[in-house]
Backbone as XML, in Angstrom:
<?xml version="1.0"?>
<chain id="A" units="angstrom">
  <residue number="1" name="UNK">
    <atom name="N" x="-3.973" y="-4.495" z="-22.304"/>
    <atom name="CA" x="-2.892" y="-5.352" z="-21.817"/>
    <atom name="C" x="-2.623" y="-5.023" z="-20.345"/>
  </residue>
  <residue number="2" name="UNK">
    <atom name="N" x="-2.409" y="-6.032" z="-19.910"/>
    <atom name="CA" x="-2.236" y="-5.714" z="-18.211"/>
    <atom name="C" x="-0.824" y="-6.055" z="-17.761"/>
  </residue>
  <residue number="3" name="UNK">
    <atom name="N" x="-0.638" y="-4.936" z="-17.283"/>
    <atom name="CA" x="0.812" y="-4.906" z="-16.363"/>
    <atom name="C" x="1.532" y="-5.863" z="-15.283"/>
  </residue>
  <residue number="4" name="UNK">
    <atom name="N" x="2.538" y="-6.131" z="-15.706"/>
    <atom name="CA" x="3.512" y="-7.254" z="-14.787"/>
    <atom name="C" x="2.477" y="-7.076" z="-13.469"/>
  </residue>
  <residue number="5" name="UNK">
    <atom name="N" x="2.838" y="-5.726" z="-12.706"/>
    <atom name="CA" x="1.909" y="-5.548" z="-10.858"/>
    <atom name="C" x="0.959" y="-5.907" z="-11.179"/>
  </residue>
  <residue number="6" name="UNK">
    <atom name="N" x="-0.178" y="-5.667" z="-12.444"/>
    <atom name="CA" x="-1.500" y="-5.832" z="-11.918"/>
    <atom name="C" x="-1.792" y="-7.085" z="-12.237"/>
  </residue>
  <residue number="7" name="UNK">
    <atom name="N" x="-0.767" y="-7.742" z="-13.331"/>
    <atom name="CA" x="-1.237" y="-9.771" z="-13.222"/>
    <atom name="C" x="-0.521" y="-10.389" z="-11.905"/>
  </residue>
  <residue number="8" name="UNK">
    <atom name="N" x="0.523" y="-9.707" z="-11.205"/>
    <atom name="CA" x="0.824" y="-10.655" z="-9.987"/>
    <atom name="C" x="-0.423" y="-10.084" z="-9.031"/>
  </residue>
  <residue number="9" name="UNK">
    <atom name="N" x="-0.350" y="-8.724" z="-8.624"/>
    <atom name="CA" x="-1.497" y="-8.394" z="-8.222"/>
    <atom name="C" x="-3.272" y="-9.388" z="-7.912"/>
  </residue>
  <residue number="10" name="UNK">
    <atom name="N" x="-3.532" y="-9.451" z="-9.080"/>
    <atom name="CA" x="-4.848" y="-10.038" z="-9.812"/>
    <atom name="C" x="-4.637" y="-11.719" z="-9.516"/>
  </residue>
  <residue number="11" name="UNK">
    <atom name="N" x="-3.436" y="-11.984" z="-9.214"/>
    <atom name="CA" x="-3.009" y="-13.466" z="-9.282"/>
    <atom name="C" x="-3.691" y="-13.613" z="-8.132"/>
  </residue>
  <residue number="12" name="UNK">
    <atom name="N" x="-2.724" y="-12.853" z="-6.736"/>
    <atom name="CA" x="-2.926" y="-13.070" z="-5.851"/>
    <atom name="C" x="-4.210" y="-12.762" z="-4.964"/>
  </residue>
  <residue number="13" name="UNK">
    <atom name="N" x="-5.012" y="-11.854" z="-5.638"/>
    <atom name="CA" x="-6.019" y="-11.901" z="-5.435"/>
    <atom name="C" x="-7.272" y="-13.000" z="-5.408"/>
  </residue>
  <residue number="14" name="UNK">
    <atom name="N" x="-6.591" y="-13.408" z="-7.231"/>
    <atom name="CA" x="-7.681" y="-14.693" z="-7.218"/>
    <atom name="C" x="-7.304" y="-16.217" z="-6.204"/>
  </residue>
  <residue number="15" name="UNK">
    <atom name="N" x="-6.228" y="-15.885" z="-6.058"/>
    <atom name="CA" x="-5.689" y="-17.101" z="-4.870"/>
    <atom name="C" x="-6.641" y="-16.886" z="-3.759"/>
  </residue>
  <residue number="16" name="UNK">
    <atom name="N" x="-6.624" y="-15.973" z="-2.600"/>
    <atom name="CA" x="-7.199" y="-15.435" z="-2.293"/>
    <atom name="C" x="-8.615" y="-15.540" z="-1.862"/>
  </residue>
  <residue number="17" name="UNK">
    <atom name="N" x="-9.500" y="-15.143" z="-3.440"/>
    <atom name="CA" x="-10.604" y="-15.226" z="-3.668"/>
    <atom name="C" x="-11.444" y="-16.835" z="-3.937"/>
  </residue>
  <residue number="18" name="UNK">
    <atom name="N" x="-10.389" y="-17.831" z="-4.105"/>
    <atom name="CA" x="-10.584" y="-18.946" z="-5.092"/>
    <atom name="C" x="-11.157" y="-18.695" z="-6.278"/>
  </residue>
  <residue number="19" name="UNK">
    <atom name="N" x="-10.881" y="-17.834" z="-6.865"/>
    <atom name="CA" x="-11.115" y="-17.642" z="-8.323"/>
    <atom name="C" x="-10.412" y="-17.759" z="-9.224"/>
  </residue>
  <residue number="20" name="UNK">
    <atom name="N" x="-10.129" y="-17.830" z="-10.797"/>
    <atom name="CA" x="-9.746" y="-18.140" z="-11.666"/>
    <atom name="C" x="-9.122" y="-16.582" z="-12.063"/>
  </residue>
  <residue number="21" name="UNK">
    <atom name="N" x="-7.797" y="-16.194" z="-12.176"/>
    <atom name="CA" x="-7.076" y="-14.740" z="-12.322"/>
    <atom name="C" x="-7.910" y="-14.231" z="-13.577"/>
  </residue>
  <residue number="22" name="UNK">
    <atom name="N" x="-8.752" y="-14.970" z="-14.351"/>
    <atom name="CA" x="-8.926" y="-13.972" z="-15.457"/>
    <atom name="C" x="-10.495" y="-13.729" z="-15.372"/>
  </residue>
  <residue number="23" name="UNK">
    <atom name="N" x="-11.450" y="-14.213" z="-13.824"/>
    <atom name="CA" x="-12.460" y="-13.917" z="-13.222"/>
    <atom name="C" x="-12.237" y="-12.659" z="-12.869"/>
  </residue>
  <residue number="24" name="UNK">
    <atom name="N" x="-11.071" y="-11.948" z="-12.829"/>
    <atom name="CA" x="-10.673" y="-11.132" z="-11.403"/>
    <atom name="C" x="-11.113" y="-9.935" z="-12.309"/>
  </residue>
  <residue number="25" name="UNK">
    <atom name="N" x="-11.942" y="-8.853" z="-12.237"/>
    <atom name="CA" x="-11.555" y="-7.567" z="-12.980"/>
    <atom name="C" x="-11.237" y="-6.251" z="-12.102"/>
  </residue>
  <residue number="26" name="UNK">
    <atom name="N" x="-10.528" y="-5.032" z="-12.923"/>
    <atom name="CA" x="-10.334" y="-3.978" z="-11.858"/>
    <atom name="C" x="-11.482" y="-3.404" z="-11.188"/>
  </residue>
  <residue number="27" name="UNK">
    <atom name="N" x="-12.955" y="-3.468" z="-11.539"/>
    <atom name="CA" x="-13.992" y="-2.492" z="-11.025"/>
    <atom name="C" x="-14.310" y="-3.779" z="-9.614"/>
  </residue>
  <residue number="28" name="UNK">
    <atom name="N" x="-14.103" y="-4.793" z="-9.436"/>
    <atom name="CA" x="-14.496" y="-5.399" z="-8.623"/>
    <atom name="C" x="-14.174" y="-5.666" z="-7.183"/>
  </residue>
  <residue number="29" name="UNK">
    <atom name="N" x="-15.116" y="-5.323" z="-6.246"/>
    <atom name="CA" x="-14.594" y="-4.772" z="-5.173"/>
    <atom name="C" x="-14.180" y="-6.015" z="-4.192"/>
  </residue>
  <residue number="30" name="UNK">
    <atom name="N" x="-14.255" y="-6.069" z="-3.016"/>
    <atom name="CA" x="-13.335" y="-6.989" z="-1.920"/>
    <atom name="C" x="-14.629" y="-7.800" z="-1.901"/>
  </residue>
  <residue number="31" name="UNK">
    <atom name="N" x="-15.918" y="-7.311" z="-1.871"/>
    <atom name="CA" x="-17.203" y="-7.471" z="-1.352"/>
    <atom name="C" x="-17.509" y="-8.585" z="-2.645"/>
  </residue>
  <residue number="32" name="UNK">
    <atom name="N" x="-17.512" y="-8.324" z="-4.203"/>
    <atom name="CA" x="-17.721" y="-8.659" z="-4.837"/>
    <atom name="C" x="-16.597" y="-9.743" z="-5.489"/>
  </residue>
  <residue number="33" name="UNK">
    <atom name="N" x="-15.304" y="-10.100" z="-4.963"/>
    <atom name="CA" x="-14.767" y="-11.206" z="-4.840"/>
    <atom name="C" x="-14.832" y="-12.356" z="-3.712"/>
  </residue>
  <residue number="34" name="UNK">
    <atom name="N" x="-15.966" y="-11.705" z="-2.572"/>
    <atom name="CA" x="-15.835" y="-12.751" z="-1.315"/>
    <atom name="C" x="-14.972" y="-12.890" z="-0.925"/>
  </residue>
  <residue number="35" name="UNK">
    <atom name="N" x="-14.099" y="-11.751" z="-0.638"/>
    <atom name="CA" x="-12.890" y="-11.832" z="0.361"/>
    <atom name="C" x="-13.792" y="-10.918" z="2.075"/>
  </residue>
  <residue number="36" name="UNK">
    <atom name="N" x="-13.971" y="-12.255" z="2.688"/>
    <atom name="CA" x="-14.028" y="-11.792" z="4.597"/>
    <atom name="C" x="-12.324" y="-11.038" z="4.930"/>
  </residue>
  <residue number="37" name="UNK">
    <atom name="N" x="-12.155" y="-10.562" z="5.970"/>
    <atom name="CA" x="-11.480" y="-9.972" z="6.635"/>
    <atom name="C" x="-10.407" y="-10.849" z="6.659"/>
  </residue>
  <residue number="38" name="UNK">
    <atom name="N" x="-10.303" y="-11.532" z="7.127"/>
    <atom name="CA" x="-9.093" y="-12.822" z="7.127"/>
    <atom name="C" x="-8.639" y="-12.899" z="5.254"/>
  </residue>
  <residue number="39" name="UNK">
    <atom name="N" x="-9.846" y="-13.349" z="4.532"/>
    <atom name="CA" x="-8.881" y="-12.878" z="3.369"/>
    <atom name="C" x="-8.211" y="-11.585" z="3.116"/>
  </residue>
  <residue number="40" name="UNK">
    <atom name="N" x="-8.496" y="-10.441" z="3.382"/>
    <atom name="CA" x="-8.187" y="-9.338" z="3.405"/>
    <atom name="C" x="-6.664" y="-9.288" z="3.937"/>
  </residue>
  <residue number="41" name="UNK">
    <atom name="N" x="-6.171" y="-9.908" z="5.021"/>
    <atom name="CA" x="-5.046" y="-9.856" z="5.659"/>
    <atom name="C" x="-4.390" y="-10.616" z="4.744"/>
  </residue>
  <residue number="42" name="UNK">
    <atom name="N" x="-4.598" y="-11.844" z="4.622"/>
    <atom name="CA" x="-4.112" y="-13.104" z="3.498"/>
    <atom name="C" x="-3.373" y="-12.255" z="2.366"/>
  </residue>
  <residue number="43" name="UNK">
    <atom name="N" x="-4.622" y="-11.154" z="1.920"/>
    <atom name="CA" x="-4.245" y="-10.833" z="0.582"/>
    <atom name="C" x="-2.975" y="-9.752" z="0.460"/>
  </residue>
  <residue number="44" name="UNK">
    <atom name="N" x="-3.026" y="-9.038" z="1.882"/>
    <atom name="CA" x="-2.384" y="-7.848" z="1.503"/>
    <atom name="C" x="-0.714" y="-8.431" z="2.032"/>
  </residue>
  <residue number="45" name="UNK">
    <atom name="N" x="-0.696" y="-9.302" z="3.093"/>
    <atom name="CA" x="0.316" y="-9.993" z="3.226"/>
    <atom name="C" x="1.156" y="-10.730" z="2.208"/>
  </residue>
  <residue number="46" name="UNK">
    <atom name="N" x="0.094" y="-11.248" z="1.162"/>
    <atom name="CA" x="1.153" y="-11.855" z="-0.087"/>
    <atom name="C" x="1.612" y="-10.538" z="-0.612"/>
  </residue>
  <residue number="47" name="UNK">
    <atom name="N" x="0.767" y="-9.415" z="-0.793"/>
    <atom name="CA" x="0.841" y="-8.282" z="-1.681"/>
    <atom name="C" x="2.635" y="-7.747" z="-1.056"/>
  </residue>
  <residue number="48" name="UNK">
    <atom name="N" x="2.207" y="-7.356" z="0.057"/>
    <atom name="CA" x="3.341" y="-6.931" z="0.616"/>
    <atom name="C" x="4.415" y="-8.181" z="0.791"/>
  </residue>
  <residue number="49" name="UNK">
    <atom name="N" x="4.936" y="-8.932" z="0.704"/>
    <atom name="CA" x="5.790" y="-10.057" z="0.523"/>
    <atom name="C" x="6.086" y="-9.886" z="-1.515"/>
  </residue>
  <residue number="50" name="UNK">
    <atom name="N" x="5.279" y="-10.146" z="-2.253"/>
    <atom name="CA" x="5.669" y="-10.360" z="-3.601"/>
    <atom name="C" x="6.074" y="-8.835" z="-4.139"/>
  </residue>
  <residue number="51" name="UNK">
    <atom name="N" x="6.004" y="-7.548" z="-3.291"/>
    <atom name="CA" x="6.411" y="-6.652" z="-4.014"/>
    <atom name="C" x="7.683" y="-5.629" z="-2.600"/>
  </residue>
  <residue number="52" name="UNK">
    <atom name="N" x="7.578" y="-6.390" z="-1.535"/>
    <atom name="CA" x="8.908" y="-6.115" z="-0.356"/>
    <atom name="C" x="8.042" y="-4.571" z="-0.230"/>
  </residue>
  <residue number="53" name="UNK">
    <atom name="N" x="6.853" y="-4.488" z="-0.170"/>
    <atom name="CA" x="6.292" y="-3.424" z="0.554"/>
    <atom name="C" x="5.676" y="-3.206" z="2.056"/>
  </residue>
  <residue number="54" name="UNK">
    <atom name="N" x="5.059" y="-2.592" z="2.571"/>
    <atom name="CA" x="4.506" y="-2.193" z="3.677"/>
    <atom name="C" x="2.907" y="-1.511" z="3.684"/>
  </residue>
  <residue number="55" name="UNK">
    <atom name="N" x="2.033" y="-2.137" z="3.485"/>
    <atom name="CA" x="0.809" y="-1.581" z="3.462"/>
    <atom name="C" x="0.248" y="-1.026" z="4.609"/>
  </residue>
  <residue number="56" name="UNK">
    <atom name="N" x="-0.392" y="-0.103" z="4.751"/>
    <atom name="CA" x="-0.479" y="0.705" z="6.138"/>
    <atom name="C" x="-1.467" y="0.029" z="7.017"/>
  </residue>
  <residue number="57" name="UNK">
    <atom name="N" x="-1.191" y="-0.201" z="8.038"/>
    <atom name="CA" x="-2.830" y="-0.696" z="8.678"/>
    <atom name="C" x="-4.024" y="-0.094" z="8.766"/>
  </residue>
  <residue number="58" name="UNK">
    <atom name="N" x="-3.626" y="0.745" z="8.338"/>
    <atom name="CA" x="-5.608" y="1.555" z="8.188"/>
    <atom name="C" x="-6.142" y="1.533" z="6.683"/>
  </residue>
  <residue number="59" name="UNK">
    <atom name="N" x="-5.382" y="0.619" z="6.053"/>
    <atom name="CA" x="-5.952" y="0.748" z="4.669"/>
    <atom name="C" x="-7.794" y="0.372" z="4.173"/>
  </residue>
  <residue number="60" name="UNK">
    <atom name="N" x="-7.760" y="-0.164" z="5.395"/>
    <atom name="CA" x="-9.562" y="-0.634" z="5.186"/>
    <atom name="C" x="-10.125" y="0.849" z="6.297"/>
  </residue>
  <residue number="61" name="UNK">
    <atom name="N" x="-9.798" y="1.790" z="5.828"/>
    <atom name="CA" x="-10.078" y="3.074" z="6.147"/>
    <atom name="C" x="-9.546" y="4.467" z="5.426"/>
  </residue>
  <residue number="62" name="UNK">
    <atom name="N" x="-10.518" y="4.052" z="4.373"/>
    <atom name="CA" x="-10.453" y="5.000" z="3.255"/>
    <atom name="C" x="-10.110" y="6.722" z="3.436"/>
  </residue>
  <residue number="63" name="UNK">
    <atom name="N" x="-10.668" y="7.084" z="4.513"/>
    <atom name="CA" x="-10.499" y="8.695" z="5.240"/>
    <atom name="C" x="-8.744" y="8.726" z="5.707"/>
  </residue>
  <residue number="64" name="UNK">
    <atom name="N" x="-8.291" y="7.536" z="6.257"/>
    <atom name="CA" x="-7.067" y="7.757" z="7.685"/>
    <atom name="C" x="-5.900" y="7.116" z="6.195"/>
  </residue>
  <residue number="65" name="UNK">
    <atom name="N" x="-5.845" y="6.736" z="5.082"/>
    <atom name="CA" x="-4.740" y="6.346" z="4.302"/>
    <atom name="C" x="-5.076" y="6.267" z="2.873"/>
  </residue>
  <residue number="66" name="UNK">
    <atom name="N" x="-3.560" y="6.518" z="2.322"/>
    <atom name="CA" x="-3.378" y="6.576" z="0.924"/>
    <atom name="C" x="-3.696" y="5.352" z="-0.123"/>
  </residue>
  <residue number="67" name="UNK">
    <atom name="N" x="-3.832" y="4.669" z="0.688"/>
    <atom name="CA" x="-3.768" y="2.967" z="0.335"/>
    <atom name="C" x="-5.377" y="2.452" z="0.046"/>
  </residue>
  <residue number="68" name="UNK">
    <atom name="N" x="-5.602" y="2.827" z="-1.260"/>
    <atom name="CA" x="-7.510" y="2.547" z="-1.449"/>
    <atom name="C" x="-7.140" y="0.853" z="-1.787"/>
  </residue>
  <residue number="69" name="UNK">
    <atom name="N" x="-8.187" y="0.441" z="-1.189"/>
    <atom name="CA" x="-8.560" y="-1.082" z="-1.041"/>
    <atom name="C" x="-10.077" y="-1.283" z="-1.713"/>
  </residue>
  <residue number="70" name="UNK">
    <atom name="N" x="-10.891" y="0.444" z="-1.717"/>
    <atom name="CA" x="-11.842" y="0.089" z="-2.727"/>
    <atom name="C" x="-11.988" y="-1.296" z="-3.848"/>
  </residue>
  <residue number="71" name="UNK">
    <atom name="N" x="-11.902" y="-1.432" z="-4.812"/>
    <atom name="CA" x="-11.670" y="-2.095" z="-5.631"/>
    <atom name="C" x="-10.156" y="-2.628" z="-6.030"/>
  </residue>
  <residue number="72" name="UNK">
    <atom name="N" x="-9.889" y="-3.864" z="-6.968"/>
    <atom name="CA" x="-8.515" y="-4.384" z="-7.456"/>
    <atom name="C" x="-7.988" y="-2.977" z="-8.066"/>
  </residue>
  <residue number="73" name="UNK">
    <atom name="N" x="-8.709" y="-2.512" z="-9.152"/>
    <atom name="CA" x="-8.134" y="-1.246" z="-9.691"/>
    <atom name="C" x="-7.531" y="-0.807" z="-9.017"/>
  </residue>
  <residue number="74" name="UNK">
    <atom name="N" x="-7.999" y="-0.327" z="-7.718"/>
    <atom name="CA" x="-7.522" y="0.797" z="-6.764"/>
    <atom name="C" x="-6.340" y="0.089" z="-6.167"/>
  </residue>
  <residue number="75" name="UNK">
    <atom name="N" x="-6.469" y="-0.697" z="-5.406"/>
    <atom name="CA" x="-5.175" y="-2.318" z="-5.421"/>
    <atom name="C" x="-4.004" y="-1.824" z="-5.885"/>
  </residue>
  <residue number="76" name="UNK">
    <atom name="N" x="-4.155" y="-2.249" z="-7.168"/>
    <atom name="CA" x="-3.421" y="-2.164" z="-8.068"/>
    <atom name="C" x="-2.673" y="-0.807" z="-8.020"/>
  </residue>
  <residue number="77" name="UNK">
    <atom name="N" x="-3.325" y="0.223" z="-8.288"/>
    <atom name="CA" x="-2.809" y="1.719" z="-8.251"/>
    <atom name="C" x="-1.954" y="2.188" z="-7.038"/>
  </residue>
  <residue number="78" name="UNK">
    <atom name="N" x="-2.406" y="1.646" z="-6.005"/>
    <atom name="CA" x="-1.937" y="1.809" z="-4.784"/>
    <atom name="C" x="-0.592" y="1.250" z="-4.352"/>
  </residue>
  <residue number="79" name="UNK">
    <atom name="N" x="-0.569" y="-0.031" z="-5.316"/>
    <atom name="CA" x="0.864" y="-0.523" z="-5.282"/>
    <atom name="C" x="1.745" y="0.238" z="-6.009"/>
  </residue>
  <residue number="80" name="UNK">
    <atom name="N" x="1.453" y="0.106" z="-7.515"/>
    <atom name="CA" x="2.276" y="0.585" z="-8.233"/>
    <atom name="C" x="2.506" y="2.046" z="-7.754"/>
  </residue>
  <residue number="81" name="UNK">
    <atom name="N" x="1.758" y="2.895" z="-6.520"/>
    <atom name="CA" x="2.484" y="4.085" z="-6.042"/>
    <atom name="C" x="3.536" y="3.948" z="-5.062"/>
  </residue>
  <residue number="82" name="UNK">
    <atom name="N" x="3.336" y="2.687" z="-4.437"/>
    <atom name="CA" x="4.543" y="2.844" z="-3.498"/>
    <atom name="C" x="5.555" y="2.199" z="-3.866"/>
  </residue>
  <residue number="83" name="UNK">
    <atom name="N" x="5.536" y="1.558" z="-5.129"/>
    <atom name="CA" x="6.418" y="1.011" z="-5.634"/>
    <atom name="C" x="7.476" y="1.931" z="-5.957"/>
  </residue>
  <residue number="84" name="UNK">
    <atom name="N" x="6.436" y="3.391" z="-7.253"/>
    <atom name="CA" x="7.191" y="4.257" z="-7.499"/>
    <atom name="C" x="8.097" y="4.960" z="-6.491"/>
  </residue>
  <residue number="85" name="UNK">
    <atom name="N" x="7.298" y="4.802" z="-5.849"/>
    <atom name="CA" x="7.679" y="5.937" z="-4.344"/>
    <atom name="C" x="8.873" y="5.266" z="-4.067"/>
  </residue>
  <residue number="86" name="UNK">
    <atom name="N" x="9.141" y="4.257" z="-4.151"/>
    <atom name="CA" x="10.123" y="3.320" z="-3.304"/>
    <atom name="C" x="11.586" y="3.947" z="-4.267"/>
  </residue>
  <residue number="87" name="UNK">
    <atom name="N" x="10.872" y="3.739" z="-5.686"/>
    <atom name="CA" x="12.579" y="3.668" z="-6.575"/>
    <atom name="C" x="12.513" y="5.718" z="-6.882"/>
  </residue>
  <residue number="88" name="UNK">
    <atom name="N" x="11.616" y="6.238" z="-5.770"/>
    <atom name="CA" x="11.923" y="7.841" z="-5.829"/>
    <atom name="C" x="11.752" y="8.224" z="-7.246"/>
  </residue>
  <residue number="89" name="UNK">
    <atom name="N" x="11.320" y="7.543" z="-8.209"/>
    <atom name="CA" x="10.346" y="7.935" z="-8.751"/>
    <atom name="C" x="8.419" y="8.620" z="-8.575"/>
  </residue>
  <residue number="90" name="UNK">
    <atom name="N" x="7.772" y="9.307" z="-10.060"/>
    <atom name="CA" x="6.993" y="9.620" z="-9.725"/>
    <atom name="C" x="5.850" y="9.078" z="-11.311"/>
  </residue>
  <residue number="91" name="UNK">
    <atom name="N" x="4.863" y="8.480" z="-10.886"/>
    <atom name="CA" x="4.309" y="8.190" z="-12.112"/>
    <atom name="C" x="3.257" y="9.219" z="-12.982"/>
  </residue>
  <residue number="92" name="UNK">
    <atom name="N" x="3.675" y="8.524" z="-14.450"/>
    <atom name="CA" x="3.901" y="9.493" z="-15.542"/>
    <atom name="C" x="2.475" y="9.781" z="-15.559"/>
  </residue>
</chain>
């Protein structure tokens, strides 16, 4: 079963991607949805708008931030940490 973040997440991805949300899976990377760079901005801009976050600008630099863009999985994980982070929580 997939989590409230990772179906808005996955939504907005497949927007995004022009794909169908239940095309979208977690192992699949930016490369392997056909998101160019411009989608990349597209995507993380809804991301950060539908969850009132701040994604770092070096996130397409896996070494310089916390923020893996690897794959949706990672996406996904990455939100739901700053989410936690936000309500000063820590996940279980």
């Amino acid at each position: 079963m997939r989590s409230d973040v990772q179906e808005q997440i996955i939504s907005i991805i497949a927007r995004e991607a022009v794909m169908a949300p239940a095309d979208v899976q977690p192992d699949m990377t930016l490369e392997d949805l056909g998101l160019d760079s411009l989608g990349l901005v597209e995507m993380i801009f809804a991301i950060e708008e539908a969850f009132d976050i701040s994604v770092p600008f070096n996130a397409n630099e896996p070494s310089q931030s916390d923020f893996d863009i690897s794959s949706v999985g990672a996406i996904v994980g990455a939100v739901e940490r700053m989410i936690c982070g936000q309500k000063g929580g820590a996940l279980a």
